[in-house]
C-alpha positions in Angstrom: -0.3 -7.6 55.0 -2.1 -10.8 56.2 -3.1 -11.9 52.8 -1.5 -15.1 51.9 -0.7 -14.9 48.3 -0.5 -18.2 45.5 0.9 -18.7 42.2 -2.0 -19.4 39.8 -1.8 -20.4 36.4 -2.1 -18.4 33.2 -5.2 -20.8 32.3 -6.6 -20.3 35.8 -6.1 -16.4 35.8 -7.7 -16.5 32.1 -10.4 -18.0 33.7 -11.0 -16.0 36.7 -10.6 -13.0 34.4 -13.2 -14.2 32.0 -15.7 -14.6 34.8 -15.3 -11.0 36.4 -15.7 -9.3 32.6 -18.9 -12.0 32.6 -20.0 -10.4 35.5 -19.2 -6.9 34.5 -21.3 -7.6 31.3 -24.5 -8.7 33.4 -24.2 -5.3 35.2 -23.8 -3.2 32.4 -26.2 -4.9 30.3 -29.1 -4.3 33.1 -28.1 -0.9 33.6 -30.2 0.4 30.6 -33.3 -1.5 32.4 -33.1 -4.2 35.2 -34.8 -6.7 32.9 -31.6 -7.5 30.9 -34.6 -8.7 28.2 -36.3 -5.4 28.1 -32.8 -3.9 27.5 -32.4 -5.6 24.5 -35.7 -4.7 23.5 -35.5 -1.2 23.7 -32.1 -1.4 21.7 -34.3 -3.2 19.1 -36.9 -0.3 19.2 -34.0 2.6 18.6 -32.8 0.3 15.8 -36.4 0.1 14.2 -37.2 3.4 14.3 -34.1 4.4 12.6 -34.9 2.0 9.5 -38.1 3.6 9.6 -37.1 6.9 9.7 -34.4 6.4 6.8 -36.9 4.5 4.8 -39.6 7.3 5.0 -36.6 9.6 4.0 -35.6 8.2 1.3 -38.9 6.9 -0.4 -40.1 10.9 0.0 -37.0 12.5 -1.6 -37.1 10.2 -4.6 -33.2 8.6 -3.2 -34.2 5.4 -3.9 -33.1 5.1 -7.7 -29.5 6.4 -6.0 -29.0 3.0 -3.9 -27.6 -0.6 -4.7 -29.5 -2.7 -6.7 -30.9 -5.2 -4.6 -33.3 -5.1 -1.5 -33.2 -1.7 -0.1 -34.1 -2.0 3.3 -31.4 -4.3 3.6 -29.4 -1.5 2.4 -30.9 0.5 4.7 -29.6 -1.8 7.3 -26.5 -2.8 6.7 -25.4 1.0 7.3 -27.2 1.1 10.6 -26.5 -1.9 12.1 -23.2 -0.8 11.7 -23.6 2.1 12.8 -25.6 1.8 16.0 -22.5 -0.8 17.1 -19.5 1.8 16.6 -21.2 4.6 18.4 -23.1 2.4 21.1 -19.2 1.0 21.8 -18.0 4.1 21.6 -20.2 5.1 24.4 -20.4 2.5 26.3 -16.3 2.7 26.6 -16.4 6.3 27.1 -18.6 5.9 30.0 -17.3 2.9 31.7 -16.1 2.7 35.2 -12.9 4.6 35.5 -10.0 4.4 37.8 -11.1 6.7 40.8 -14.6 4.8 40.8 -15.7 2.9 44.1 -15.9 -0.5 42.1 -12.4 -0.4 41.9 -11.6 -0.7 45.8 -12.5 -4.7 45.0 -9.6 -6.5 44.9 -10.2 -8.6 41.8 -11.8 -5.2 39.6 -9.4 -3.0 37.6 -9.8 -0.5 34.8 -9.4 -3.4 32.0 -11.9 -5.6 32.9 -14.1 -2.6 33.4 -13.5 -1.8 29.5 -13.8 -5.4 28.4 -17.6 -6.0 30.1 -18.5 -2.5 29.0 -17.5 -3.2 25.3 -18.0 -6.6 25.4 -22.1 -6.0 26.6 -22.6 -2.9 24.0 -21.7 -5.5 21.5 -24.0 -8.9 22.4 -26.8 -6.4 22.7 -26.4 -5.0 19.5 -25.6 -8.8 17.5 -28.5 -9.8 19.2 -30.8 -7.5 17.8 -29.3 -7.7 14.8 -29.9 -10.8 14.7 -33.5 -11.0 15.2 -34.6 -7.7 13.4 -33.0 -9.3 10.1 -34.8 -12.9 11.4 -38.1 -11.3 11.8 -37.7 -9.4 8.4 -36.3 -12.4 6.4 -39.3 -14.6 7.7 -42.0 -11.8 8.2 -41.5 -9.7 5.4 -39.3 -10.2 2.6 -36.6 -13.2 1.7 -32.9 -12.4 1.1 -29.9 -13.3 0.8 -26.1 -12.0 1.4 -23.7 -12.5 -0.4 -21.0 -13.8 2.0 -22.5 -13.4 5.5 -19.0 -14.3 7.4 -16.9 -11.2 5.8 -20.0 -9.0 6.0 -20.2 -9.4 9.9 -16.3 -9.5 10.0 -17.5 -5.7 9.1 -19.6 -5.9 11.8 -16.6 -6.8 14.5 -14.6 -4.3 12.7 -16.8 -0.9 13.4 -17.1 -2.3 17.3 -13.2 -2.4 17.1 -12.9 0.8 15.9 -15.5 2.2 18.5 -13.6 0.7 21.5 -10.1 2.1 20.1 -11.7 5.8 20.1 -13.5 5.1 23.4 -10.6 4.1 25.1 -8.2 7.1 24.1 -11.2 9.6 25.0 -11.7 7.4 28.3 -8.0 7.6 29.1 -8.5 11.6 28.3 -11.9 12.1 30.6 -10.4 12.2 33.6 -8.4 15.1 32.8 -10.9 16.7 30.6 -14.0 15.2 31.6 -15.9 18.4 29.6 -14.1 18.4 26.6 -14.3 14.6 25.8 -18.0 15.0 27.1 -18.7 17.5 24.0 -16.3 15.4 21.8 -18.3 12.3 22.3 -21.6 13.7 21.5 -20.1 15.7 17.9 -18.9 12.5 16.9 -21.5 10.3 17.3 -24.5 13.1 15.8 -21.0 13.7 12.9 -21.6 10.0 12.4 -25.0 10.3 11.2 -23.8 11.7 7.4 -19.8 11.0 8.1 -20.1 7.1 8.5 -21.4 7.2 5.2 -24.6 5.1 5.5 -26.9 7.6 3.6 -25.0 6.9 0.4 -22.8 4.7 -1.6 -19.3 5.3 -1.5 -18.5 4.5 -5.2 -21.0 7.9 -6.1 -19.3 10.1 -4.8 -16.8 12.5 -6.2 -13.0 12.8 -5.2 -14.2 16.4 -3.4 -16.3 15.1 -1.3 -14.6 11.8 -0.6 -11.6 13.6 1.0 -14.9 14.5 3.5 -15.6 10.8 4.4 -12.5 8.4 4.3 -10.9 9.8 7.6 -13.7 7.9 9.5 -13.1 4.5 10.2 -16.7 3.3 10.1 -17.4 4.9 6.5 -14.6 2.5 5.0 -17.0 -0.4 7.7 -19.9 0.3 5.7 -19.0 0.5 2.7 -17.2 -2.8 2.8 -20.1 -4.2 4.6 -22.5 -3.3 1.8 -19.9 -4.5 -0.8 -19.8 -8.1 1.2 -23.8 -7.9 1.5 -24.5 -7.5 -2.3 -23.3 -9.4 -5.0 -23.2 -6.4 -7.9 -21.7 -3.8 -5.5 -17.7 -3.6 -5.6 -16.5 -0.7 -3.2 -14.1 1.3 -4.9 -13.5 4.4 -2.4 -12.8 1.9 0.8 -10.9 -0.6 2.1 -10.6 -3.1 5.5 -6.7 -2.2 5.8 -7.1 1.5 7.1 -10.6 0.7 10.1 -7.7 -2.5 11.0 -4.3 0.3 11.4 -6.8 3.1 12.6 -8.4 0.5 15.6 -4.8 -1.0 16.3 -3.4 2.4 16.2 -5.8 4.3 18.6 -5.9 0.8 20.6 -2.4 1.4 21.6 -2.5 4.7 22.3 -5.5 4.7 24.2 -3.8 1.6 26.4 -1.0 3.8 26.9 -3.1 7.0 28.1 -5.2 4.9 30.4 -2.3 3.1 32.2 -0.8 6.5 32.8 -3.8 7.9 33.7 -4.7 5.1 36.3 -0.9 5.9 37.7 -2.1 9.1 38.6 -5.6 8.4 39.8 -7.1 10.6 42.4 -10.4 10.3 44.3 -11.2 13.7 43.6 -11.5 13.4 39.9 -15.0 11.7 40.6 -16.4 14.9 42.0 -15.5 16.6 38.4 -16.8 14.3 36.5 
């Protein structure tokens, strides 16, 4: 009533938005860990351990004849990198701060710049230790090279997009469902452990059990990823198109859900959830 409002810019309000989702990414990045370094290290640890465990996997069934000519732990990699960024996103959305939460009574927070730290953080922590497990194994271990880096991390950005689009419609649902999109979360991601795909290469497998795979965004990620990475793998069964409409698609309909559902918010939603 007393508040004496002004006119600002669309570069000043850019600006002032960019600073609050800077903030926002600070505080969700030290929520794993108040160190925001040791964060990133223990996202590094879950990412070596998987490599390890895949690599173990594979060398003991004898699936190593069945991958990409070229240097398999890079292989190994490329799906799980890509990976560990849709469903980290993914969760990260999912459990961002939601309409009815006390960090909305501040004047300059809202729902959007809640989802754009949350996202936004899930995604510098996982380039970043992208970046240096694939530094410390090109100069510790074994020199490679890719093919064309820029379109194989244009992959990259492409399975965060598609984990912030399904995020955002199952956070838009929570609210109302808080269980069910709860249990839904937690199938897809551990379905995303053999449906994204990363365990084999696309272009083996028959039309049967392709009709298993290409509904998932992040399968068609990979296996354009992989096809970017190496220079004798072109991916037949996949394309960028369908992860681009799927992300647009769901990104609309999950803006949509969340504005209604921040129409109706009500305080007593956070005693459900």
């Amino acid at each position: 009533m007393f508040q004496q409002s002004t006119r600002r810019s669309g570069v000043v309000s850019a600006l002032i938005f960019g600073e609050l989702v800077y903030h926002g990414i600070v505080r969700d990045i030290r929520k794993t860990h108040g160190n925001a370094l040791m964060s990133i290290l223990l996202n590094m640890l879950q990412m070596f351990i998987l490599v390890a465990v895949f690599y173990v996997m594979f060398t003991v069934l004898g699936l190593r004849g069945a991958a990409l000519r070229g240097d398999f732990l890079l292989y190994i990699m490329s799906g799980i990198f890509l990976f560990m960024v849709h469903n980290k996103t993914l969760g990260a959305v999912v459990g961002s701060e939601g309409p009815a939460s006390p960090m909305m009574k501040h004047a300059p927070m809202n729902t959007i710049v809640a989802i754009a730290s949350a996202s936004l953080g899930a995604l510098y922590i996982q380039v970043l230790s992208l970046v240096a497990i694939l530094f410390i194994y090109h100069v510790g271990f074994h020199p490679f090279v890719i093919d064309q880096p820029i379109p194989a991390f244009g992959m990259v950005l492409l399975s965060w997009f598609a984990g912030l689009s399904i995020g955002l419609v199952l956070l838009a649902l929570k609210p109302w469902f808080p269980v069910f999109v709860g249990v839904v979360t937690t199938i897809y991601q551990r379905a995303n452990m053999i449906a994204s795909g990363k365990m084999f290469v696309a272009n083996t497998l028959p039309p049967s059990m392709l009709a298993m795979f290409d509904w998932n965004p992040l399968f068609h990620a990979i296996d354009q990823c992989r096809g970017f990475t190496f220079i004798n793998y072109l991916p037949r069964n996949s394309s960028v198109e369908y992860p681009v409409y799927f992300g647009i698609a769901f990104l609309m309909i999950g803006l949509m859900g969340e504005f209604y559902t921040r129409r109706h918010a009500s305080l007593s939603w956070s005693a459900r959830q």
